[in-house]
MARBA-3410 file (N, C-alpha, C, O; in Angstrom, 1 decimal):
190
29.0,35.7,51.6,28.6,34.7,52.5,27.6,33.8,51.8,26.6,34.4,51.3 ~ 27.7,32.5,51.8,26.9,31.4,51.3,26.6,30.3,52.1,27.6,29.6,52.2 ~ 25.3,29.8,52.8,24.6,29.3,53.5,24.4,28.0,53.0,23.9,28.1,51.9 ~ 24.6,26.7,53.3,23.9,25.1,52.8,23.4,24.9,54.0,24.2,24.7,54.9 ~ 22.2,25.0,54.2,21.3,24.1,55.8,20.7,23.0,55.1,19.9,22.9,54.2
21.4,22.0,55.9,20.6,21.0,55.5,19.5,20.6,56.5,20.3,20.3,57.4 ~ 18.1,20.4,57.1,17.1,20.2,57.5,16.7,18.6,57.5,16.0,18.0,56.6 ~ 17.1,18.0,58.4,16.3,16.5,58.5,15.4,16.5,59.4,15.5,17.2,60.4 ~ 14.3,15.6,59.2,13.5,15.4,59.5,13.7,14.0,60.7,14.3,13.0,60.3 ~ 13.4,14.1,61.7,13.4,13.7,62.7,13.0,12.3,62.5,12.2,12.0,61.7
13.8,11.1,63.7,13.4,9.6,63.0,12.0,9.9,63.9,11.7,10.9,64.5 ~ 11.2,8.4,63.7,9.6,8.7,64.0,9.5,7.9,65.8,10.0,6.9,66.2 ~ 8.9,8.5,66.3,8.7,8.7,67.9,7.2,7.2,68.0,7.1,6.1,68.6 ~ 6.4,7.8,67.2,5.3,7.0,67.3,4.8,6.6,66.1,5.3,7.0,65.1 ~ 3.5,5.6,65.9,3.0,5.3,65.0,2.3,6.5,64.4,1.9,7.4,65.1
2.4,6.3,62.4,1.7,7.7,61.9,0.1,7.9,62.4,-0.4,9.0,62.4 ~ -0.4,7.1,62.8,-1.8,7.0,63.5,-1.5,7.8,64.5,-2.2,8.8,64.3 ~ -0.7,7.9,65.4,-0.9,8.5,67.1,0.0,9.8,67.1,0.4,10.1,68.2 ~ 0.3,10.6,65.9,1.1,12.0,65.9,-0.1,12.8,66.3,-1.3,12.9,65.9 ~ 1.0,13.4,67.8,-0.1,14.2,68.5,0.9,15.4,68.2,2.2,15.3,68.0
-0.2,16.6,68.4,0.4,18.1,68.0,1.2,17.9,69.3,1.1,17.1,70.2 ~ 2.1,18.8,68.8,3.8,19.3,70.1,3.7,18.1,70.6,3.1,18.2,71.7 ~ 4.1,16.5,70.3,4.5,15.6,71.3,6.1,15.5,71.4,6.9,15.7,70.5 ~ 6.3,15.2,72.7,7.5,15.4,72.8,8.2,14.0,73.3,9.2,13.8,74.0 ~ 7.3,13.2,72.6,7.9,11.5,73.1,9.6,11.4,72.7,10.2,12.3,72.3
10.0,10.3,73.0,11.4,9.9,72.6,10.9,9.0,71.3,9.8,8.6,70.9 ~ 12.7,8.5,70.5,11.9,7.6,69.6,12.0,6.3,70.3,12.6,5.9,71.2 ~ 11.0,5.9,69.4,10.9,4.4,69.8,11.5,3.5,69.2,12.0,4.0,68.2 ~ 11.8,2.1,69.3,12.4,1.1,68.9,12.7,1.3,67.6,13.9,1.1,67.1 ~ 11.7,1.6,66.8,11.8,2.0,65.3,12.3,2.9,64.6,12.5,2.8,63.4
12.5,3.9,65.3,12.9,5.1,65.5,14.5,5.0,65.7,15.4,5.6,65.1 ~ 14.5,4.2,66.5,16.0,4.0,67.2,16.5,3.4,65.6,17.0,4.1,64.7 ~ 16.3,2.2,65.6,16.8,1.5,64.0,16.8,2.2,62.8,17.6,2.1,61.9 ~ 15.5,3.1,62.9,15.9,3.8,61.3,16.9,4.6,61.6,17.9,4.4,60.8 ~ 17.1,5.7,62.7,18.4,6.3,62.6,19.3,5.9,62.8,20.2,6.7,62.9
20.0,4.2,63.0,20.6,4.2,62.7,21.5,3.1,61.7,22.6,2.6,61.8 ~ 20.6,3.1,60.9,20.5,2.5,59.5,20.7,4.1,58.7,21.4,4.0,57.7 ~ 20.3,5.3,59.0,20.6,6.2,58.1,21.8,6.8,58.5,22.0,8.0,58.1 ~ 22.7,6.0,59.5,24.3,6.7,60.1,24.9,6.9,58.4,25.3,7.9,57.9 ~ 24.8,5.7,57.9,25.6,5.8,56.6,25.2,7.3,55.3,26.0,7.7,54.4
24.1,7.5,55.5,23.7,8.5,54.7,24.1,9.9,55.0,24.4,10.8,54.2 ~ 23.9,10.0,56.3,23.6,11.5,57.3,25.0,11.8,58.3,25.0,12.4,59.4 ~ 25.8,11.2,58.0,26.6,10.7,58.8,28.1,12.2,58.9,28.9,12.7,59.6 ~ 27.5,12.3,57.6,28.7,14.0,56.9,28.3,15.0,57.7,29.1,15.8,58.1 ~ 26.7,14.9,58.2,26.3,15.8,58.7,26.6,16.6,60.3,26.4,17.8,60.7
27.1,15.1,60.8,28.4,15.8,62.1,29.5,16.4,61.9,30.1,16.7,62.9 ~ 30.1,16.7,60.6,30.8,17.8,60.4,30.4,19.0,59.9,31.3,19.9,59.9 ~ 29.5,19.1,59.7,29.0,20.9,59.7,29.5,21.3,60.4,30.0,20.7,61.3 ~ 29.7,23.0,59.9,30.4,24.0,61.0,29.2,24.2,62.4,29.7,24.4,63.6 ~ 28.0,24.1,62.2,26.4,24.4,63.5,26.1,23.8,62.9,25.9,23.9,61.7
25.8,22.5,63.8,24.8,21.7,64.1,23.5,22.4,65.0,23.7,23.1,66.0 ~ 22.6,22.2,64.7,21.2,22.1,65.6,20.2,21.2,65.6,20.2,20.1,64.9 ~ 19.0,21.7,66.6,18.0,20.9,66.6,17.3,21.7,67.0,17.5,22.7,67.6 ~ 15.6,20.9,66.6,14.3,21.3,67.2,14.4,21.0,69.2,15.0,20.1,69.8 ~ 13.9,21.8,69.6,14.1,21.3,71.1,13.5,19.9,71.6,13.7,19.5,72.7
13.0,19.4,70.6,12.0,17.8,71.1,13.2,16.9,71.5,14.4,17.0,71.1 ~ 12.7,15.9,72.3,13.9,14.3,72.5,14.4,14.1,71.0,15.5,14.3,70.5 ~ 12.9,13.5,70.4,13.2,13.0,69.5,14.5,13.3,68.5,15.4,12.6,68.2 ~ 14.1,14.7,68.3,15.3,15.2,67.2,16.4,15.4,68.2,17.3,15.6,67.4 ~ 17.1,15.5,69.5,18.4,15.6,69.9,18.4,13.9,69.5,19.2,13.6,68.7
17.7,13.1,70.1,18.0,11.9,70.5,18.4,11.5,68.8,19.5,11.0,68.7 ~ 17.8,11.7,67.7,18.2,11.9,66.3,19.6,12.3,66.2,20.5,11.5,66.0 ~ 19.8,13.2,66.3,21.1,14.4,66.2,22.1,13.5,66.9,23.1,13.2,66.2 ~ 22.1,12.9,68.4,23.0,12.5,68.7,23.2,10.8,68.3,24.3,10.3,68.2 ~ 21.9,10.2,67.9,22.7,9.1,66.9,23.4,9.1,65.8,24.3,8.3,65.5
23.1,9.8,65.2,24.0,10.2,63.8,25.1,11.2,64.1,25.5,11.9,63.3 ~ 25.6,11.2,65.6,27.2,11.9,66.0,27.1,13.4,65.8,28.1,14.0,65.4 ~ 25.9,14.1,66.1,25.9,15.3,65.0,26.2,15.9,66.8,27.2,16.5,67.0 ~ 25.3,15.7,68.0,25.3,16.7,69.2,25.3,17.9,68.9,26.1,18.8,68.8 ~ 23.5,17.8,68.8,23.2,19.4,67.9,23.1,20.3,69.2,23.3,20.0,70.4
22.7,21.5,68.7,22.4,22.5,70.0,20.7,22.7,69.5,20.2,23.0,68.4 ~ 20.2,22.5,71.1,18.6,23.2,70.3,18.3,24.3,70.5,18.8,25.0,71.3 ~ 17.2,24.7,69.4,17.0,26.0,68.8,16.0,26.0,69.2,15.2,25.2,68.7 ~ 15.4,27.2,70.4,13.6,27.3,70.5,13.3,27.5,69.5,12.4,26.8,69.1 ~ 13.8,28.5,68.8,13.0,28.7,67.2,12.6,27.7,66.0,11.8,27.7,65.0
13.3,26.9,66.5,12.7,25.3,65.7,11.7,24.6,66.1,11.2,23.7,65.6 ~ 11.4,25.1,67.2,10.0,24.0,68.1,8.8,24.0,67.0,8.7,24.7,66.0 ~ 8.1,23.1,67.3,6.8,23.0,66.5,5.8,24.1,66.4,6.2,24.9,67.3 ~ 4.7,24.7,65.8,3.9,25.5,65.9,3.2,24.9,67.5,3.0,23.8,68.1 ~ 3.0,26.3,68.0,2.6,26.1,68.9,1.1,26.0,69.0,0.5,26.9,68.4
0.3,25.0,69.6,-0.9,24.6,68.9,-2.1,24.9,70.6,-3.1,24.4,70.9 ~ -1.5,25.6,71.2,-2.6,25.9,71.7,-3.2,25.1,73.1,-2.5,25.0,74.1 ~ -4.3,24.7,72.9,-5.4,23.6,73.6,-5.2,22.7,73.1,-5.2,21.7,73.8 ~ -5.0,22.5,71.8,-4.6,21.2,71.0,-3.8,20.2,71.7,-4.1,19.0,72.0 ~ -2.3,21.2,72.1,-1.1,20.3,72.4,-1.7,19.1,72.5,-2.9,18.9,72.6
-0.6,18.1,72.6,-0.9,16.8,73.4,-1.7,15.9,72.6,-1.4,14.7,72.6 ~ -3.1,16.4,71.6,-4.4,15.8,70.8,-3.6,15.6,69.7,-2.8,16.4,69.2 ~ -4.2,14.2,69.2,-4.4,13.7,67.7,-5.5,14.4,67.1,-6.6,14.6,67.6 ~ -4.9,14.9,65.5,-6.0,15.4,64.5,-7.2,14.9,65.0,-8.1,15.5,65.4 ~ -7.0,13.3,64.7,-8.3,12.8,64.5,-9.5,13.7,66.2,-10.5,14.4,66.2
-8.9,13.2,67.0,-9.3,13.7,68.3,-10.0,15.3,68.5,-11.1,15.5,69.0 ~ -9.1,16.4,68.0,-9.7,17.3,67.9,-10.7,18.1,66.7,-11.4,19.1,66.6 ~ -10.4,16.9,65.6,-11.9,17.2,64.7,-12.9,16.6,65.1,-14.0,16.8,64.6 ~ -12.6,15.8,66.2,-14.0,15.1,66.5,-14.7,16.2,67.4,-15.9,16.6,67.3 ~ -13.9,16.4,68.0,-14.5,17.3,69.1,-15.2,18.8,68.6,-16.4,19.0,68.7
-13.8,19.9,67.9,-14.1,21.2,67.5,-13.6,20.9,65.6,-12.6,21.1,65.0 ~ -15.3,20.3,65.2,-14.7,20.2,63.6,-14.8,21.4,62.8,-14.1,21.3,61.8 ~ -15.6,22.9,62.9,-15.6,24.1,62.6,-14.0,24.8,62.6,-13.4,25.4,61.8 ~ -13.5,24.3,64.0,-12.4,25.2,64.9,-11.3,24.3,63.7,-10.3,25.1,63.5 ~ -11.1,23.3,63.1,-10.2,22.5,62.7,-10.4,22.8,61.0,-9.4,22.7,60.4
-11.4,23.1,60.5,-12.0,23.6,59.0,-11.2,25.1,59.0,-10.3,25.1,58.2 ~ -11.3,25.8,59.5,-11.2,27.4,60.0,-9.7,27.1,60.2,-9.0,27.9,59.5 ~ -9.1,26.6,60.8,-7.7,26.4,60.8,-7.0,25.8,59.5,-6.0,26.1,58.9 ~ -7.7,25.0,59.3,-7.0,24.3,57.6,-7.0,25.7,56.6,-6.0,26.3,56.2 ~ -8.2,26.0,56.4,-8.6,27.0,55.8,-7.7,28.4,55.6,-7.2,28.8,54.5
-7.5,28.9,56.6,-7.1,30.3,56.8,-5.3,30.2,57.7,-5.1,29.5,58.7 ~ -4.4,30.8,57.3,-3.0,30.3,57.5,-3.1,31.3,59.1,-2.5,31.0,60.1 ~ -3.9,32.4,58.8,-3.9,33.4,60.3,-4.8,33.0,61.5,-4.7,33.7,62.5 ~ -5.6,32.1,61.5,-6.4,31.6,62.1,-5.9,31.2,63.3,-4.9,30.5,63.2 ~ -6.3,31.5,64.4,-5.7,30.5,65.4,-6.8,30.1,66.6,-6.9,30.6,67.7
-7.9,28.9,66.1,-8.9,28.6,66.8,-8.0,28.1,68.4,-8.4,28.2,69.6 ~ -7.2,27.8,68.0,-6.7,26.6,69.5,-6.1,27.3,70.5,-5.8,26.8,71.6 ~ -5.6,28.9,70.3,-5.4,29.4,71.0,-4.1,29.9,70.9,-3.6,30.7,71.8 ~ -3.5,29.5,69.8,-1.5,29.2,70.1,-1.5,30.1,68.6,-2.2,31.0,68.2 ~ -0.4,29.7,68.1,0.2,30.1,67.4,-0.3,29.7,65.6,-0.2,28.7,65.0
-0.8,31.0,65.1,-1.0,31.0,63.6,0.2,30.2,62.2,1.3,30.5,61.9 ~ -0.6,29.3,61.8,0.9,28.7,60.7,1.4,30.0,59.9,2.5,29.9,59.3 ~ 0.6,31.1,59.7,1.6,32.2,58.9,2.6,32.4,59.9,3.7,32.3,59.3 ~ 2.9,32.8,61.5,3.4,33.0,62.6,4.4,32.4,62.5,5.5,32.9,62.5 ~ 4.1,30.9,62.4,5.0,30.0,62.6,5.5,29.6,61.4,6.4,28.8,61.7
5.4,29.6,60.3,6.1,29.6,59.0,7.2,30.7,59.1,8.4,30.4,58.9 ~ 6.6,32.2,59.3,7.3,33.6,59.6,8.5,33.3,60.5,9.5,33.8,60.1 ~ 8.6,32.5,61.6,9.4,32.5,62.7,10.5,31.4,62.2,11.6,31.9,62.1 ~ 10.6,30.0,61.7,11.7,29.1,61.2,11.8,29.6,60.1,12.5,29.0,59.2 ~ 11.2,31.1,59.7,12.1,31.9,58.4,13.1,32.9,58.7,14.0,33.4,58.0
12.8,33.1,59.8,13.7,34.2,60.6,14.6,33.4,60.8,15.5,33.7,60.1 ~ 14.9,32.3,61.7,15.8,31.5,61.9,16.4,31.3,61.0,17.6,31.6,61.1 ~ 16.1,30.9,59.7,17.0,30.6,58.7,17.9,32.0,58.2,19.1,32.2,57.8 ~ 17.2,32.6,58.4,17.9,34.2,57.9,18.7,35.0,58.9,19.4,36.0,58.8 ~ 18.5,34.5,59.6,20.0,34.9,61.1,20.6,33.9,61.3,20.7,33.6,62.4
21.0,33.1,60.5,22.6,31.9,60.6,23.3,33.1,60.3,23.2,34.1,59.6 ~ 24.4,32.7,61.3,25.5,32.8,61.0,26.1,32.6,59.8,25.4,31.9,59.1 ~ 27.1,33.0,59.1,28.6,32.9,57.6,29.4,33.4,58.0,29.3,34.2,59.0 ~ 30.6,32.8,57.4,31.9,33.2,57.2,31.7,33.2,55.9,30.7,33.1,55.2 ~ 33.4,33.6,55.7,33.9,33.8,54.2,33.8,32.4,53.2,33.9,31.2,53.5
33.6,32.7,52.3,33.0,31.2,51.4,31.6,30.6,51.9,30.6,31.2,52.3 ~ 31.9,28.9,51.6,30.3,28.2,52.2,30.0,27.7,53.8,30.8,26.7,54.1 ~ 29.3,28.0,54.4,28.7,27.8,55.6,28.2,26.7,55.5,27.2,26.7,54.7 ~ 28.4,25.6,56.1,27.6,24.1,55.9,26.8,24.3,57.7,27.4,24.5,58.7 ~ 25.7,24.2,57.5,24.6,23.8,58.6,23.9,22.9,58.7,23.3,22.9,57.6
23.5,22.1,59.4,22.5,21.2,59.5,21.6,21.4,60.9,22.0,21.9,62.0 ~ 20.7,20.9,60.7,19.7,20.9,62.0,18.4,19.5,61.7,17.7,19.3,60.8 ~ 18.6,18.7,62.8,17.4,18.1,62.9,16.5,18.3,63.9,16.5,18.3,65.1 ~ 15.3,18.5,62.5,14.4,19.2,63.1,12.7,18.4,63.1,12.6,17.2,62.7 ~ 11.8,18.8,63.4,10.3,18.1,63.8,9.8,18.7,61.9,10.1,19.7,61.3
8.9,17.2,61.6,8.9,17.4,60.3,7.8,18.8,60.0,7.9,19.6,59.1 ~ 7.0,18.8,60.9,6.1,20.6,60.5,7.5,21.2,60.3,7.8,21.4,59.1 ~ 8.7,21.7,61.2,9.5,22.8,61.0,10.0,22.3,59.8,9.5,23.2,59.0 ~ 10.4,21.6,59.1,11.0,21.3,57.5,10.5,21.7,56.4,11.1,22.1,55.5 ~ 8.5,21.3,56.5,7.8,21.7,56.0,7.7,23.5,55.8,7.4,24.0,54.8
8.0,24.3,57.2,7.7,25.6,57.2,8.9,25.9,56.6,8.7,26.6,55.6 ~ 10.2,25.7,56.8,11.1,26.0,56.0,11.5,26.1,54.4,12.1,27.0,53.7 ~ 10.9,24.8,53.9,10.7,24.7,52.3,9.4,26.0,51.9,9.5,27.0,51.2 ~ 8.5,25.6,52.6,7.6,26.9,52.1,8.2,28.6,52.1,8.0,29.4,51.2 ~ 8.9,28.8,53.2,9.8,29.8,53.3,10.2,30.1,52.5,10.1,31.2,51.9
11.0,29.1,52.4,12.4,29.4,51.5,12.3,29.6,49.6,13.2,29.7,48.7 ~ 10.8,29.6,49.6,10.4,29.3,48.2,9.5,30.0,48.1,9.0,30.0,47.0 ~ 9.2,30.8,48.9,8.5,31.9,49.1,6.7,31.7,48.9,5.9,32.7,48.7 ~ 6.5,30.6,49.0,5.0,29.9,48.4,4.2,30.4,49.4,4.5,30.6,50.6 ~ 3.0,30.7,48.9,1.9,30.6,49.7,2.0,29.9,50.9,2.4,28.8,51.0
1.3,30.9,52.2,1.4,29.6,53.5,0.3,28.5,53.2,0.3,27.7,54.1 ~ -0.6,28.2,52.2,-1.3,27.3,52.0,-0.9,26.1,51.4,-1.5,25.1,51.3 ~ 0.4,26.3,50.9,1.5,25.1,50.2,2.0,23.7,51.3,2.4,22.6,51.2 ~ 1.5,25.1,52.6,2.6,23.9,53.5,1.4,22.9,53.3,1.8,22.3,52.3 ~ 0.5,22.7,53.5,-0.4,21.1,53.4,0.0,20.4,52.6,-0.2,19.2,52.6
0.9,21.0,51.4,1.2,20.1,50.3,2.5,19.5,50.1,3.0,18.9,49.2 ~ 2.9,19.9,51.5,5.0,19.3,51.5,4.3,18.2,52.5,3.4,18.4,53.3 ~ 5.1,16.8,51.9,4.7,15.8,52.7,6.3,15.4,52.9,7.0,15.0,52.0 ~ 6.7,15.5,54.6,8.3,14.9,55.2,7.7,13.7,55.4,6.5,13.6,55.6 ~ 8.7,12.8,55.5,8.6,11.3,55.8,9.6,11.6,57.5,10.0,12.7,57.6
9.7,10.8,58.3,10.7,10.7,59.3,12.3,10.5,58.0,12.5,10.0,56.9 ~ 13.1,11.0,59.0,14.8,11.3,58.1,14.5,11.6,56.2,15.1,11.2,55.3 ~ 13.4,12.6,56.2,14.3,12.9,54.8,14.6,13.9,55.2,14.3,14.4,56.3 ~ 15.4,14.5,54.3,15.8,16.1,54.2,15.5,16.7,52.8,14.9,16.3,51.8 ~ 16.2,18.0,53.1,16.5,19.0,52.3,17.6,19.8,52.2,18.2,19.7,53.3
17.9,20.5,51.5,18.9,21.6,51.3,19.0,22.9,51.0,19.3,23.3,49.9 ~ 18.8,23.6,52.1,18.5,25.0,51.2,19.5,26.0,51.6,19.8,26.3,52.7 ~ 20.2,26.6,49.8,21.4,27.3,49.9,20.9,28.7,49.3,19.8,28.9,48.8 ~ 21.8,29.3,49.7,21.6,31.0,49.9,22.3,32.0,50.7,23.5,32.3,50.7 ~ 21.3,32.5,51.2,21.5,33.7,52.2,20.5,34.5,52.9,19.6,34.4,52.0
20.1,35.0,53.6,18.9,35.6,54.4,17.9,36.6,53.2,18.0,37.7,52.7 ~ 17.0,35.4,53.1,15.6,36.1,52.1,16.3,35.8,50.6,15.8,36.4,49.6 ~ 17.0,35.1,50.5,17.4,34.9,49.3,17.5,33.1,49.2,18.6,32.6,49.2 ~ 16.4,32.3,49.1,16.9,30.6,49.5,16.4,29.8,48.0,15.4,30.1,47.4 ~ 17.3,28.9,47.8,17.3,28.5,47.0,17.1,26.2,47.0,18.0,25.3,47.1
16.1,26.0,46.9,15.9,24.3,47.6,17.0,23.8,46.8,16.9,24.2,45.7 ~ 18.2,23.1,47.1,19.2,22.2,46.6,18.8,21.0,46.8,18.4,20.8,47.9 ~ 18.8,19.8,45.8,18.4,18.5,46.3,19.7,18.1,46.2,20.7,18.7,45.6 ~ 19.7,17.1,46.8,20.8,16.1,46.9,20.9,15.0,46.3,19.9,14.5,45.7 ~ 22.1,14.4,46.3,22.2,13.5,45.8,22.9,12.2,46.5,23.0,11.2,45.8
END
């Protein structure tokens, strides 16, 4: 059994200024237009054998412009952040900037209450490693919230959880990652 998940990154809900932890806005106007300006790119991606998604608007509302009508996956949701939810970075270093140091810092840390990024790196790894296969290649795709893309490449590459700071998703890129459970391999595309 051989696995291709492809992983996009969700079109963008709000301005990069106003990304609040776990928002679950819809996209906006801009949002709307980039996905579907990228129908032409992403568009193969409604024939995968499983389709999914992060449970947010945004990524069904993604999913279902590019024809894909994913199914959502709780296990795709965002890290769960606690007290945070709802707050912009900027907002909660203003307030608890120790509690936001200590969090960058340490991947087990969980000042906010919620869920540790080793936890949650750990958990969209497990997902990837209970897909489903058949005989030959399994084509999957899922559009998902760009932290889960980011925890996935780290996963899948087996990197330090301190890497994820260093994967930067854009709204609609992806990736590709082929394999099999604990065995992933990043495919770029072309």
């Amino acid at each position: 059994m051989h696995l291709r998940i492809t992983l996009l990154a969700a079109a963008r809900s709000s301005s990069l200024l106003d990304v609040r932890f776990e928002d679950d806005r819809p996209l906006d106007a801009a949002g709307w237009r980039e996905a579907e300006r990228a129908i032409p790119a992403y568009a193969h991606l409604a024939g995968a054998e499983l389709r999914y998604c992060s449970p947010t608007m945004r990524c069904r509302e993604t999913g279902d412009v590019l024809g894909m009508r994913p199914l959502a996956q709780p296990a795709l949701r965002e890290c769960d952040m606690g007290r945070w939810r709802g707050c912009t970075f900027k907002e909660v270093a203003a307030r608890e900037p120790r509690a936001v140091d200590a969090w960058l810092a340490d991947p087990h840390a969980t000042p906010h209450g919620g869920e540790s990024l080793f936890s949650f790196i750990l958990r969209v790894g497990d997902w990837l490693d209970t897909r489903p296969g058949g005989e030959g290649e399994t084509l999957i795709a899922a559009v998902v919230e760009p932290t889960v893309l980011r925890a996935a490449a780290v996963y899948a590459l087996k990197a330090p959880p301190h890497t994820y700071w260093r994967v930067d998703v854009r709204p609609l890129s992806s990736v590709t990652l082929a394999g099999w459970a604990g065995d992933w391999t990043l495919a770029m595309d072309h």
